[in-house]
C-alpha positions in Angstrom: -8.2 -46.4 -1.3 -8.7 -49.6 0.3 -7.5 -52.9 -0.9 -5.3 -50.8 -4.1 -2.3 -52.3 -5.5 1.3 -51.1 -3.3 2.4 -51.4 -7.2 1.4 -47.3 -7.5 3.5 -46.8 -4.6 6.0 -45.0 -7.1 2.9 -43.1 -8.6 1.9 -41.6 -5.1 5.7 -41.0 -4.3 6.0 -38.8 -7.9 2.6 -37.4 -7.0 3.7 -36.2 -3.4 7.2 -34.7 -5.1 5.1 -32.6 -7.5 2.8 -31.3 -4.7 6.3 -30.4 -2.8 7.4 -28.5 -6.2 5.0 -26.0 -6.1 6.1 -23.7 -3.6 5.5 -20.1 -5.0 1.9 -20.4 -4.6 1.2 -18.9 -1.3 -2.7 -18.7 -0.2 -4.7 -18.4 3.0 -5.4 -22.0 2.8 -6.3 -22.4 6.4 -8.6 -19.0 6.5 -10.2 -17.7 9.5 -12.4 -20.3 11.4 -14.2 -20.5 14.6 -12.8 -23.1 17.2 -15.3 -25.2 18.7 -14.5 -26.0 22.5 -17.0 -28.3 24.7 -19.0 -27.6 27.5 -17.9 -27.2 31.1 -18.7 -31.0 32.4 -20.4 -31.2 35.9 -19.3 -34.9 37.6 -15.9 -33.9 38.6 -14.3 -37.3 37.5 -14.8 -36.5 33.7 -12.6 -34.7 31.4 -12.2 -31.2 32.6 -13.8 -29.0 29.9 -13.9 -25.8 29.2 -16.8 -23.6 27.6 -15.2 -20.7 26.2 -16.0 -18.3 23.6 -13.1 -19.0 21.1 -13.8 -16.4 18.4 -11.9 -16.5 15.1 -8.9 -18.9 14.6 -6.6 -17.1 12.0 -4.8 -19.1 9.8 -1.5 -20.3 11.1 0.9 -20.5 8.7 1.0 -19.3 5.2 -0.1 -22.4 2.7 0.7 -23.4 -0.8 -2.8 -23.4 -3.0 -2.3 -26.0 -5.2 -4.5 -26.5 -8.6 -5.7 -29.5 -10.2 -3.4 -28.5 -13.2 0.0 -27.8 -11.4 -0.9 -31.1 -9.5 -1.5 -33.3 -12.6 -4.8 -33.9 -12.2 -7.8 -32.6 -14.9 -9.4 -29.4 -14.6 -12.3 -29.6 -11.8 -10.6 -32.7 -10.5 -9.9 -31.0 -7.1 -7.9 -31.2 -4.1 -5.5 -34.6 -4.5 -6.8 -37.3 -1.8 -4.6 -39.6 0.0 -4.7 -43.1 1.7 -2.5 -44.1 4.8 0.0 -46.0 2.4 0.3 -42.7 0.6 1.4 -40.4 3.2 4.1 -43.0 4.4 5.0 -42.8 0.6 5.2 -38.9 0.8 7.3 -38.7 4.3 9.9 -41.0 2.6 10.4 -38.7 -0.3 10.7 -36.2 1.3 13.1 -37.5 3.7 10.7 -36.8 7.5 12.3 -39.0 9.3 11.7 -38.5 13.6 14.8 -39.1 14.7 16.2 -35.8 12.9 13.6 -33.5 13.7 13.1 -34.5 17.6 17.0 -33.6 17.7 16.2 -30.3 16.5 18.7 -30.4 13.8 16.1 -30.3 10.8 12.8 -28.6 10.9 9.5 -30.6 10.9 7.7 -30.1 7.2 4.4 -27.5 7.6 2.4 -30.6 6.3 -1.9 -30.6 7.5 -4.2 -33.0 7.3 -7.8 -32.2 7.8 -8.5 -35.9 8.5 -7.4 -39.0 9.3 -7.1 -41.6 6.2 -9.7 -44.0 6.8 -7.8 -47.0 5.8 -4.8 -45.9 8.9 -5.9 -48.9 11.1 -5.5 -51.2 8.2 -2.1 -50.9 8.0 -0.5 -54.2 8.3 2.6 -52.6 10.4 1.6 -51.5 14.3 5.2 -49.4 14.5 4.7 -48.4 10.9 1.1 -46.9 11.9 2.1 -45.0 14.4 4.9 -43.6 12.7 2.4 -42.3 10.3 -0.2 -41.3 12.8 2.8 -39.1 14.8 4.2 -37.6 11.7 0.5 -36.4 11.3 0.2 -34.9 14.1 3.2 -33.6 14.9 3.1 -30.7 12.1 0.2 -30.1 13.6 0.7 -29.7 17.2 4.0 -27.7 16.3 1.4 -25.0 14.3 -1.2 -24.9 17.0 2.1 -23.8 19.3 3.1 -21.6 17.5 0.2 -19.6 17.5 0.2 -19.6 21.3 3.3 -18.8 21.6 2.8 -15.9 19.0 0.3 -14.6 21.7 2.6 -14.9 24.4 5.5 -12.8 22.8 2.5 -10.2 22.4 1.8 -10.1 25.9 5.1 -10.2 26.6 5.8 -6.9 24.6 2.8 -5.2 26.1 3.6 -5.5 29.3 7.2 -4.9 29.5 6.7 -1.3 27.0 4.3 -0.4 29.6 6.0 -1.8 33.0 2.8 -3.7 33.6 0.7 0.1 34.4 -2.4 -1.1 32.6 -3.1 2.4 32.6 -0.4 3.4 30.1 -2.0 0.7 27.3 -3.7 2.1 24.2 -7.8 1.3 23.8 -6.6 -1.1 21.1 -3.9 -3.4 23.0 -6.4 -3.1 26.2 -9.1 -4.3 23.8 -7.0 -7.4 22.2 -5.9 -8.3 25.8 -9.2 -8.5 27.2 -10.1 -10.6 24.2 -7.0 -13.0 25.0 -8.6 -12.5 28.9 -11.8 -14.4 27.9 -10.8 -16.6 25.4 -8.5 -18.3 28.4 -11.4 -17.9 31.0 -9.9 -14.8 32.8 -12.1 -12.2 34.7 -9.8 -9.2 35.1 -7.0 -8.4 32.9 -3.3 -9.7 35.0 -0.6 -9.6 32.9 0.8 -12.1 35.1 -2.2 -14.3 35.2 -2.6 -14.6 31.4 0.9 -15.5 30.8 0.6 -18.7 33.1 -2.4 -19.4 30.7 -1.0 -18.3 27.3 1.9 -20.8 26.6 2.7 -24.0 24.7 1.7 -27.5 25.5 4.7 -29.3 25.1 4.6 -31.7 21.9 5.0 -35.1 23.2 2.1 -34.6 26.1 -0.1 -33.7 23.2 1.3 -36.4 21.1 1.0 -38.7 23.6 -2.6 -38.1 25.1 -3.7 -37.6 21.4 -2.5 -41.4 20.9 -4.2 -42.6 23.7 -7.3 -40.9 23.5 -7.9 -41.9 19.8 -6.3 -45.3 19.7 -3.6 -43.9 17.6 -6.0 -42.6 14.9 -8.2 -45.4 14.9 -11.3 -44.6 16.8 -14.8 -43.8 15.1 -15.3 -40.0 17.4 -11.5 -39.2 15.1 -12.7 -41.0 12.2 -16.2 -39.6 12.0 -15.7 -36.2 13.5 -11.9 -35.1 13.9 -12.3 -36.0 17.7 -8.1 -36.7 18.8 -9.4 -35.8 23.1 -12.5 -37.6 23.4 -14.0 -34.1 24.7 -17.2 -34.0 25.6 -20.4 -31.7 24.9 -23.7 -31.7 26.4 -25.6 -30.2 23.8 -27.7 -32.0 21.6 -26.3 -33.0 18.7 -23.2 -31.0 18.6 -21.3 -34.4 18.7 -21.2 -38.1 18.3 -23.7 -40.2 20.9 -21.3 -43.0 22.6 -22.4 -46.2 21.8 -21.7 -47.3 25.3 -23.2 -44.4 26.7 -25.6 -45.1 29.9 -29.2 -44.6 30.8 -29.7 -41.0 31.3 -26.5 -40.0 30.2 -26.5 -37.0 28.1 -22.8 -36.4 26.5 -21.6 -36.2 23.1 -18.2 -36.4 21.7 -17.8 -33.4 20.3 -16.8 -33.0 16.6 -14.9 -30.5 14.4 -14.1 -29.3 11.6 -10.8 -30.4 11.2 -7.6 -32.2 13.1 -6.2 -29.0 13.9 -9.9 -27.4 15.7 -9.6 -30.5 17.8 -5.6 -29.6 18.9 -6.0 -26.0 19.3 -9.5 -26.8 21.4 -7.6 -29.6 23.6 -5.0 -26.8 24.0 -7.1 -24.0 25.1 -8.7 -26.4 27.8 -5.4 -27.0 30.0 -4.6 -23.6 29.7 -7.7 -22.4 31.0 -9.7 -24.7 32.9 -9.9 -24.9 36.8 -8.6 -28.9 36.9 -5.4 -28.1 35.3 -4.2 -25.5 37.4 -1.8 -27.6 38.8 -0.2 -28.3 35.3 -0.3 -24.8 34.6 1.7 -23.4 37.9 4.4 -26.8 37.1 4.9 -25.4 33.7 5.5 -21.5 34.9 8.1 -23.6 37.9 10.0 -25.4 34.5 10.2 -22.1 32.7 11.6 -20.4 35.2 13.8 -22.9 36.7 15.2 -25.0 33.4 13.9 -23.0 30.9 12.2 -25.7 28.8 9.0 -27.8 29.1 8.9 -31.1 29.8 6.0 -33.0 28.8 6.6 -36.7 30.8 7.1 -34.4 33.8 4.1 -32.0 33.4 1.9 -35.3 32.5 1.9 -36.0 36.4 -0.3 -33.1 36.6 -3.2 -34.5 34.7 -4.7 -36.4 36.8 -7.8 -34.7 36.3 -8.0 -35.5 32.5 -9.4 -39.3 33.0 -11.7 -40.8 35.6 -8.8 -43.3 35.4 -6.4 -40.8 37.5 -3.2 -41.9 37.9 -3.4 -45.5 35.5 -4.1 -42.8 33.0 -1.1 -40.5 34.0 1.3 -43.7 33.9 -0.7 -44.7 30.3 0.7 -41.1 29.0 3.6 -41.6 30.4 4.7 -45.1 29.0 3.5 -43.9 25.6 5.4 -40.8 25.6 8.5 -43.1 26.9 8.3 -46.2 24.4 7.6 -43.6 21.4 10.5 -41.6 22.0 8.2 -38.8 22.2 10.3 -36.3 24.8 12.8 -35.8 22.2 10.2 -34.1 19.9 9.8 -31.2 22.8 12.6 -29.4 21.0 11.2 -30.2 17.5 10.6 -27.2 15.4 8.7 -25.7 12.1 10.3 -25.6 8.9 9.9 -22.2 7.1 8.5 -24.1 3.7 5.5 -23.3 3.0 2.5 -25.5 4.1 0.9 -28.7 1.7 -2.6 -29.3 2.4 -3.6 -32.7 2.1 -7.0 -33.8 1.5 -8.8 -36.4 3.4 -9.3 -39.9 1.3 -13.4 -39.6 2.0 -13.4 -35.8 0.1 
C-alpha cells in the first residue's frame, strides 16, 4: 500500500475494530507446522546454530477465523492485508500502548503477523517505526514463551509425581520426554538437564537482538524470507545467498514460513546449542536466586552470537536500554482470542 492517501486512516481504524468484534469464532488458525532450524555452523566465530529435528509446532494459541463476509470484504476476497500505517492505525484503537503492558498491568493483545509490511522502513517516523516493529513482535515473542514454558510445567509435573525415578514414568510420558530430549539436543533423558534447556528467553533479549539483527524490520533476509536472527544454513538453497557473501563461502540465510518459525527457531538455538551454555547456567543462577529473568543481564552471555563479541553484547544492550525494553520482561498474554493479520504482499 505504498504511497496511499493517510485520508483512509479512519477506514483502516473501522476495519481493525470490526476484525476485533469478531471474537466467537475460534479456529486452529496457526495449525500444526514444522519449525525449520539451521545447520550447526563450523568457524566458531559465526552464529552458534543448532541442527535439530524440530518436529511439529502445535498451534499456540487458539485464533479467531475471520471471513471475508464478517470482515466487510466480498465473498472470495480473502484474508484482510495491511500496510505499516495500518497496523499503527489498529494498535491506537485498540488502545496497545507499551508503557501499560511492560508494567504488567494490562495484557499484551494475542495479535500475529506472518510478515513484515513491506512499506515498514518507509515510515517517515524512526521512533514511530520501531514502535510498530516492537508491538509486532512482542505478541509474538510472548506466544513462542508460552509454549516453552508450557513444556516446562510438564516436565516439571513429571518429575516431581515421580521423585525424578525415571523408572516409575509411564511408556507414554518417557516417550514425550525423550522427544523434548532431542528436540533441545539432549543425549540421555535428565530431568535436571532438560529443565536448564526448556525455559523462556526473556522478551526484551529477543526483542532486542531481533531489532538488531533485522535493522528493525527493515532488512531484505526479514523482508524476503521471515529471517528476524540472520541464522544461517549451509544447504543449497534452503535460504537467501548474501549479497556480500565471499569467494567460496557457502551460507544461506535461512528462511521461513512465518515471523513466528523464525522466533521459536532463534529460541530453540540458545536453549540448546553448545555456545550458549553459559547463558543457559546464568538463567538457572537468576531463577533460583531472584526468581525472574533478566534479559540486559543474560545478554552478557552472548558473546558467542556475533563475530563481533562484546561490541555486539554492548549493541543489545544499548537497544534493550534506550527502548525501554527490560520493562516488557514482566509483559504478559491477554486471554482474547488471537487476530491474524495478513501480510500486505498476500
Amino acid at each position: 500500500m505504498r504511497g496511499r492517501d493517510r485520508g483512509f486512516g479512519f477506514e483502516r481504524a473501522s476495519l481493525g475494530l470490526i476484525i476485533m468484534s469478531v471474537v466467537a469464532m475460534y479456529g486452529l488458525v496457526l495449525g500444526e507446522r514444522a519449525v525449520g532450524v539451521v545447520e550447526a555452523t563450523s568457524p566458531p566465530d559465526r552464529k552458534a546454530v543448532h541442527d535439530i529435528g524440530h518436529g511439529d509446532l502445535a498451534a499456540l494459541t487458539p485464533a479467531i477465523g475471520v471471513s471475508a463476509a464478517s470482515a466487510g470484504l466480498s465473498p472470495g476476497a480473502g484474508a484482510r492485508t495491511v500496510s505499516a500505517a495500518d497496523l499503527a492505525d489498529i494498535f491506537r484503537s485498540i488502545d496497545y500502548r507499551l508503557g501499560g503492558v511492560g508494567a504488567g498491568a494490562r495484557p499484551v493483545p494475542r495479535i500475529v503477523i506472518d510478515r513484515i509490511p513491506a512499506d515498514l522502513a518507509d515510515m517517515r517516523s524512526a521512533s514511530e517505526r520501531k514502535q510498530v516493529f516492537i508491538k509486532m513482535m512482542l505478541p509474538l515473542v510472548l506466544a513462542a514463551n508460552e509454549r516453552i514454558l508450557g513444556d516446562r510445567r510438564e516436565i516439571l509435573a513429571l518429575r516431581d509425581r515421580v521423585g525424578g525415578r525415571l523408572a516409575a514414568l509411564s511408556p507414554t510420558e518417557r516417550v514425550w520426554l525423550e522427544r523434548k530430549c532431542r528436540r533441545y539436543g539432549l543425549k540421555a533423558l535428565d530431568f535436571e538437564a532438560l529443565l536448564r534447556r526448556v525455559d523462556m528467553i526473556p522478551p526484551s533479549l529477543a526483542l532486542a537482538q531481533a531489532a538488531e539483527e533485522s535493522g528493525w524490520g527493515t532488512s531484505r533476509f526479514v523482508r524476503e524470507g521471515n529471517a528476524l536472527f540472520g541464522q544461517r544454513t549451509f544447504k543449497r538453497g534452503a535460504g537467501l545467498v548474501p549479497e556480500r557473501r565471499e569467494d567460496g563461502q557457502r551460507h544461506e540465510v535461512r528462511v521461513f514460513s512465518r515471523l513466528l518459525d523464525s522466533i521459536m527457531s532463534y529460541m530453540t538455538n540458545l536453549n540448546s546449542h553448545a555456545a550458549y551454555r553459559e547463558f543457559r547456567l546464568s538463567r538457572e543462577r537468576e531463577r533460583s536466586v531472584l526468581g525472574r529473568l533478566d534479559g540486559w543481564a543474560l545478554a552478557g552471555t552472548l558473546t558467542r552470537y556475533s563475530e563481533r563479541g562484546e561490541d555486539y553484547v554492548r549493541a543489545i544492550r544499548s537497544i534493550i536500554e534506550a527502548n525501554g525494553l527490560r520493562a516488557l520482561d514482566r509483559a504478559r498474554l491477554g486471554a482474547e482470542a488471537l487476530i491474524l493479520v495478513a501480510d500486505p504482499k498476500a
